[in-house]
Every structure is written in C-alpha cells, then in structure tokens.
N, C-alpha and C positions, 0 to 999 in steps of 0.2 A: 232560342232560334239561331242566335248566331253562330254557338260552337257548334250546331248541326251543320251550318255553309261551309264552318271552318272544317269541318271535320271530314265531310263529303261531298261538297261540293269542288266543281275545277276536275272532275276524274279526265275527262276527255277518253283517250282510246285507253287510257290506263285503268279503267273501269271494267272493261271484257277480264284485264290479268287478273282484277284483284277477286273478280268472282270465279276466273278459275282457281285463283289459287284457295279462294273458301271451298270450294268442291272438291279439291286433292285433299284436303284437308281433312272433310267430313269421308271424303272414302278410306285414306290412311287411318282416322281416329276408329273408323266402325272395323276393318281389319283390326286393328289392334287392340280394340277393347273384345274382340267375341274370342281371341286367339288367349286372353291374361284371362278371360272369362274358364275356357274350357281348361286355360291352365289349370287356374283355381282349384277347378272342381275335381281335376285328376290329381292333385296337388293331396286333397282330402278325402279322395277315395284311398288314394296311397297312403296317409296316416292313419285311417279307420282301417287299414288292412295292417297296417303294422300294431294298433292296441288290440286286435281280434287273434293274430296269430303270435306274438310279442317273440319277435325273432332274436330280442334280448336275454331270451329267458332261456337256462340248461337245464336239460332234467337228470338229475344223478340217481337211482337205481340198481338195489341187490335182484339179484335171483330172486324167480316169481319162488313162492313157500307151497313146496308138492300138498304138504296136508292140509292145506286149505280145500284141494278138489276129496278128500276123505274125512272131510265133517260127518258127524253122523242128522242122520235123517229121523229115526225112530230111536223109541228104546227110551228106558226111564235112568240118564245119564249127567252126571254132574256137568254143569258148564264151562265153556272153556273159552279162552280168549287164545287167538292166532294169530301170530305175524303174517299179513299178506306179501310181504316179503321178505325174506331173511336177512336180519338186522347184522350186516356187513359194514354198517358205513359209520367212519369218524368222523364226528364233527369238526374235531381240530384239521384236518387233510382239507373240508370242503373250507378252511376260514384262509388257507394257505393260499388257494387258488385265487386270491380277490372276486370282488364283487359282492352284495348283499345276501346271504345264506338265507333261504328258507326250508326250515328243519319238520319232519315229519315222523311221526312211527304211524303207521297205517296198520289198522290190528283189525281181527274179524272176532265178532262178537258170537256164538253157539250156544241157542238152547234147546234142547229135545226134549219133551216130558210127552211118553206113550208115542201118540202116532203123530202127533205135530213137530213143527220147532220153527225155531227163529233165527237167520241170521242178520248181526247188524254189522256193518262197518262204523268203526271207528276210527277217530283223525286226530292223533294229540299235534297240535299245532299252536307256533307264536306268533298270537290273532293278530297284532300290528303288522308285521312280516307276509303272513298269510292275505291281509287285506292285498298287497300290493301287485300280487297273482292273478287270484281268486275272487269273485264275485260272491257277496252273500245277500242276502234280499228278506231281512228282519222283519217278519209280518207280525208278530208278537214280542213283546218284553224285552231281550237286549244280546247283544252279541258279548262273546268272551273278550274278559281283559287281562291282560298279563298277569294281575296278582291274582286270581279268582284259584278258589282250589277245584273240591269236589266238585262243579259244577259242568251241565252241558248244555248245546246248544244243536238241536236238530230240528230235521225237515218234517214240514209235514206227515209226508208218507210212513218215516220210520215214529215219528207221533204217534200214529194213528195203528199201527200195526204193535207199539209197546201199550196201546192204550193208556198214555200217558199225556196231562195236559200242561197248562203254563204252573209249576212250582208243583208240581208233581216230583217222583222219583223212581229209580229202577236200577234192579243191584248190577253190577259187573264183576264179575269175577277175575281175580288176580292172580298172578304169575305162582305166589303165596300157599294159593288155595282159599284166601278168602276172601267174599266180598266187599268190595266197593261202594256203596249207596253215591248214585251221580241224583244232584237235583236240576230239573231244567229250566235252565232262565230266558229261553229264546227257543222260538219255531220259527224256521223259515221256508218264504214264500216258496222262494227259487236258490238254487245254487249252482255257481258254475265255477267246479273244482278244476285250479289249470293241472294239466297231465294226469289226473284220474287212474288208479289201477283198473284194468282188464275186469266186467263184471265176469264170470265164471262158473257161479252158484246165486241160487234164489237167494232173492234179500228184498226188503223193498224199496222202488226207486219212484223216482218223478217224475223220468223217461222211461215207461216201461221197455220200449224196441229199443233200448243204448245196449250198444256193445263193453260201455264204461259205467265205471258208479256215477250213479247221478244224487244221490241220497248219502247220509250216514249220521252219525252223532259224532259232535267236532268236544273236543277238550282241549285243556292246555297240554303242554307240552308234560309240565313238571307231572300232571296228575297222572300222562300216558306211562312216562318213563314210571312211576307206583304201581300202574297196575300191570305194565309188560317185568318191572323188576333190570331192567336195563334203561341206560343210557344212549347204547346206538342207535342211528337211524335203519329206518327199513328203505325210506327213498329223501328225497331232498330235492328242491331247486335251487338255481346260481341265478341273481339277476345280475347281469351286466352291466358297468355302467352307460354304456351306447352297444346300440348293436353291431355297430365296427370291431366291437373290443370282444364280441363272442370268440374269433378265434385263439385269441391268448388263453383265452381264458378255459378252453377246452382241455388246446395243450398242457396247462397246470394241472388240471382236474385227472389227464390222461397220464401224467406223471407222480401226483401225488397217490394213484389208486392204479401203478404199474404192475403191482402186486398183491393184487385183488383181481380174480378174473371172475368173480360171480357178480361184480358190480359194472355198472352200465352207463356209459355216457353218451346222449342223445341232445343234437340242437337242429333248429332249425333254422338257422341264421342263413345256412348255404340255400337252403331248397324257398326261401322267401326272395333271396337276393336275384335267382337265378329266373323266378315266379312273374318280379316286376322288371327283369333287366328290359324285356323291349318294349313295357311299356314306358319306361325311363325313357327310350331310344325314341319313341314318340311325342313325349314331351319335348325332348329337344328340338326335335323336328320343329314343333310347334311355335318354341322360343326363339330358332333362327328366323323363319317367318315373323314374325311381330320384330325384331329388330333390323331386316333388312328393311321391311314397309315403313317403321318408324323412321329411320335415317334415311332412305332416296325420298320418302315424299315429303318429307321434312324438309330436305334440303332444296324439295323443288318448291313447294313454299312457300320456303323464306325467299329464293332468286327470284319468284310473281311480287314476292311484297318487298323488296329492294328495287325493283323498277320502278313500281307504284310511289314509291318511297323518294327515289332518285327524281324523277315527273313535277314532283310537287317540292322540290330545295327551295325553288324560288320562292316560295309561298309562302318557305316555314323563315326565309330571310328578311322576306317583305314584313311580315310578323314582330319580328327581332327590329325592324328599321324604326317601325311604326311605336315602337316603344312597351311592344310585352316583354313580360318578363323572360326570360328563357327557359323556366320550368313550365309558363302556361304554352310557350310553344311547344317544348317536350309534349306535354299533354295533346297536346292537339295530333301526332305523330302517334304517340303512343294509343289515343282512343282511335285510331283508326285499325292499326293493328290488330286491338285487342276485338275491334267492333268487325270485323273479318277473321279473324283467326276462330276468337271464340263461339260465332256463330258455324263457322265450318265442324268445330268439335262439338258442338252440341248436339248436331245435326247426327253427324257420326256416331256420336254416343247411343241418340237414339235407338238408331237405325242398327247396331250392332246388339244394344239388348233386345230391341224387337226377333230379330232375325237369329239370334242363335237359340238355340230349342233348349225347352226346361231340362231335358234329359236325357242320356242316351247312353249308349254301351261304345263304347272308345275300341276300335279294333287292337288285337293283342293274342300274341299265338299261345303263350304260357299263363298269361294274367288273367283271372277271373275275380275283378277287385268289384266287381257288383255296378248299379249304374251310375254316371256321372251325371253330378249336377252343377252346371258351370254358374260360377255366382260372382254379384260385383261387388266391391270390397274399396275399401278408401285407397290402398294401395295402386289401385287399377286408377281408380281416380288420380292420384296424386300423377302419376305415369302421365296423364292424358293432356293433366294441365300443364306437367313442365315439357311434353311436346310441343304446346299450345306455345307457350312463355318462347322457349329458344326458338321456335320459326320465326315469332315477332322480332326477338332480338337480333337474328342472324339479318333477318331482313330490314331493319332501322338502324345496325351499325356503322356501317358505311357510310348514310346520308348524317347521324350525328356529329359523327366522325372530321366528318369537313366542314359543318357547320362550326363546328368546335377547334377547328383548327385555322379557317380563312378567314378576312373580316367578311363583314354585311355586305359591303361593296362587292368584295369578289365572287361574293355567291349569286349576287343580281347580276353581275355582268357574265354570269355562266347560265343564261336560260336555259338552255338545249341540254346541260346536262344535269 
C-alpha cells in the first residue's frame, strides 16, 4: 500500500499531463504497430512473389527443334527420341558465367504403332540442382539421386498413359538405335518444372489447358546424355546468387554465347523489379509515417512525463532525506513512468490490432503480389517497447540528473521546481 501512495499519490494538476501523456502514447503505439503490421505483411507478400517468380533465376535456351512439330502420328514406325531443342549449348560457357548451373537435355520421347502413338517428354536432369528450381511432389517410392543410373521418375499422367506402375519399366530408345529399359522408382503427385518447354504436340499432362509441359519422365543427366548420345545441353538455367547480381550475370552469359545466335538468353529480374517498384514506393510511404509518429509523439511524451517528473523532485528528495536508499527511490520514479507509459502502449497495441483488418489488397499500379496480410511479429514488439522505454527515460533524465547532481538540501529548497 505504501509504494502505491509513493508511486501515485501527490499527482496535484500534474495528474491531467500524465494521462495525457498515456493517451499520446496509446494513439502513437496503435499508429505504429497497424503501419509495422501492414509493413509486415507487404514485407511477405513481396518474398512470396519473389520464390513464385524467382527473379534470380536465367533461363538459357537453343532454338525450339522444327522436327519435333513432324513427329509421326500413324504408321507402323521405329521409335525415336527428339531434341526439344537443338543441343547448342556448352556446359563449360554456362560455368564461366558465375552462379549455380542447372543443366538440362529436354528430349521427346515417339511411338507410333498402326493408328495410335505416344508422345513423352523427357528431362535428364542433376536432381539436387533441379530441386532448387523446380517443384516435385513424390506420391510414390522416391525421387532421383545423382548416382542412380537406368532409372526414372514420372508423373502420374505419363504413368498412366505408359501403363506402367511403381518398379515397373518401359524401353527408350537411343541416339544408337537401340533401346534403353528405364525402371521407375517414383510417381509424382504434382510437378512444377521452372521455365518448361512450349507444349506444341499431344503428350500427356496434368494440366490439360497449359500452354507448357506440365508432365514428363525426369532421368539423370548422365543416363540422358546415353540415350541422346551427346553431351550438350538443349536449355539450362543460371541461379544467381541474389537477384541484384542477375544483371552481371546475363552480360557474361550474352558474351560467353556472342557466337551462338540460335541460343537464347531470357531473365526476369527487370520485369519483377519494375512489377514491385511502387509498391516499394508504398512501403516507404508507410515507413516514413510510423517514424515520424514514433519520434514527435514520443518526444511529446516524454515533455508530459518530465513535468510530471520535475512536480514531484521534492518527493523523490524527501525520499533520499528520510533515509531510502537511492535505487528504492529510483524505483519509485521509474514505476511511475513505466505504470503510465506501459499502460498507454498497451492500450495502443490493442487498439492497433483490433482496428487493422485481416487482409486486404494494398493499392499498386504494376503490382499484382495477391492479398496482404498484416501480422504481429516480436520485432513489432520489441519497436513498441523500446518506444515505451525512451519516452520514460527521456522524460526521468533531467529530474535524475539533478537529483544526482545537488545535495537533498538543494533539492528541498527548490519546491516550485
């Protein structure tokens, strides 16, 4: 009961400041926790648009292979295996250019017997590499691993169309002339192959309406380059190591392949950056606002809680005469502060997650980053209580200050101030 007298009692007219200054408080905190809120949330619609479109990533690309659209359809014909793109491209040129190489031969798989036929895409790919891209979604047995030979790993759809199941197998035919037997050790659910060749002919897919392959049978690299009988790539991607560094890294790729015009260099680095530039220009927006609020009401504040503060020397001297210690006086000073400030922020906090809405579409003339959802995070936190912290201190420095600097006497014979 008594550190409650000490602590609040004796307000006189200094009681109307100290509750305004808990109201600036709780208005400033709920402005700046709904503003670090919707940051937040724009904060991770902008990451979730950067691993969806991954503006770090280049896609390098021969000429589309004309005989791919002259498959045959009919006719009782040996099968053949196709470059979907015409294998233009050295590996050593893409290792020149920095950043992490993922290597491709993309080949189309044709079989015609009478009036049916089948085609399949195929993906020899280095699965670890590949993972970092590309999505795969293993509903059965196991994805490829870098030493695996004969082996493949397909989608449902092209399953179900080879009429083949888990540890089944199905010949492919080679560069050679003769076949292959792949056994399969994985079917998957779903796949989402980043930069996809153009579909162009019947195959089957997962997306039936895609304008891209959504399907194929994936191998290793080593087993493609067996059955293509080459080494080069048909296409490839570059990951960068930031997506800052796309443009160097283009230019390398546009110089190590100056002389090669059937190969193709494509990023998206510019057309992402250009995508969120104003909605960047609205986060800022947002950031100035929460730092101007933060600092003037802050600073107004701490000036209600140094009045408050100054009001009451005598009290905290009488304190010190009567023989407390000078940390239980501190105390008594400080839980006033903290019993004013902290209820103004709490209050704020409240009232700022009440009042900003679970979700919504953030205006933007280029940006389509899907909706935002502003959320509170301990960083928001930590922000609120060291606003909390320095209005107290800004507002209790001065009256320590002189307490700590005059004796007991000179502070009792300064009432008024």
């Amino acid at each position: 009961m008594i550190w409650a007298k000490l602590v609040f009692g004796g307000f006189g007219r200094r009681g109307l400041e100290a509750l305004v200054a808990l109201a600036v408080l709780a208005i400033a905190t709920a402005i700046v926790a709904g503003a670090m809120m919707v940051i937040k949330g724009a904060n991770d619609a902008m990451a979730r648009a950067g691993r969806e479109d991954r503006p770090d990533i280049v896609q390098v690309k021969s000429r589309f292979n004309r005989a791919v659209f002259e498959t045959p359809r009919s006719g009782h014909l040996p099968p053949l295996t196709l470059p979907v793109y015409e294998p233009l491209i050295d590996p050593a040129k893409l290792s020149a250019a920095g950043g992490a190489v993922v290597a491709r031969q993309s080949l189309l798989r044709n079989v015609a017997s009478g009036e049916s036929f089948l085609n399949l895409y195929i993906f020899g790919i280095e699965p670890e590499k590949e993972s970092q891209a590309s999505v795969f979604s293993v509903g059965r047995g196991r994805f490829l691993r870098s030493d695996d030979g004969p082996v493949a790993v397909l989608d449902q759809a092209s399953a179900q169309a080879l009429g083949v199941k888990l540890g089944g197998s199905f010949p492919v035919r080679k560069a050679d002339g003769q076949d292959l037997s792949l056994t399969v050790v994985g079917i998957l659910d779903r796949l989402d192959l980043r930069y996809p060749p153009p579909r162009t002919i019947d195959a089957p897919a997962l997306i039936p309406d895609s304008n891209y392959i959504s399907s194929g049978v994936f191998v290793t690299l080593r087993t493609s380059e067996e059955i293509f009988g080459r080494s080069t790539l048909t296409d490839a991607l570059v990951i960068a190591p930031a997506a800052q560094d796309v443009p160097p890294v283009v230019d390398g790729l546009r110089e190590a392949f100056r002389l090669e015009p059937g190969v193709f260099i494509s990023e998206r680095y510019g057309q992402f950056r250009r995508k969120v530039h104003d909605f960047a220009q609205t986060l800022a927006l947002f950031a100035i606002i929460t730092v101007a609020t933060a600092a003037l009401a802050g600073s107004f504040a701490a000036n209600l809680l140094h009045d408050v503060y100054a009001d009451r020397r005598r009290q905290y001297a009488m304190l010190l005469a009567l023989g407390f210690p000078p940390m239980q006086a501190t105390m008594v000073g400080i839980s006033l502060g903290v019993a004013t400030a902290g209820a103004g922020a709490l209050i704020g906090v409240l009232v700022g997650v009440a009042c900003t809405p679970s979700h919504f579409a953030m205006p933007s003339l280029m940006a389509d980053l899907g909706t935002i959802e502003p959320s509170f995070n301990a960083l928001i936190a930590a922000v609120l209580i060291g606003l909390t912290l320095v209005a107290i201190a800004l507002g209790m420095a001065p009256t320590a200050w002189r307490l700590h600097r005059r004796s007991v006497a000179g502070a009792l014979s300064q009432e008024g101030r």
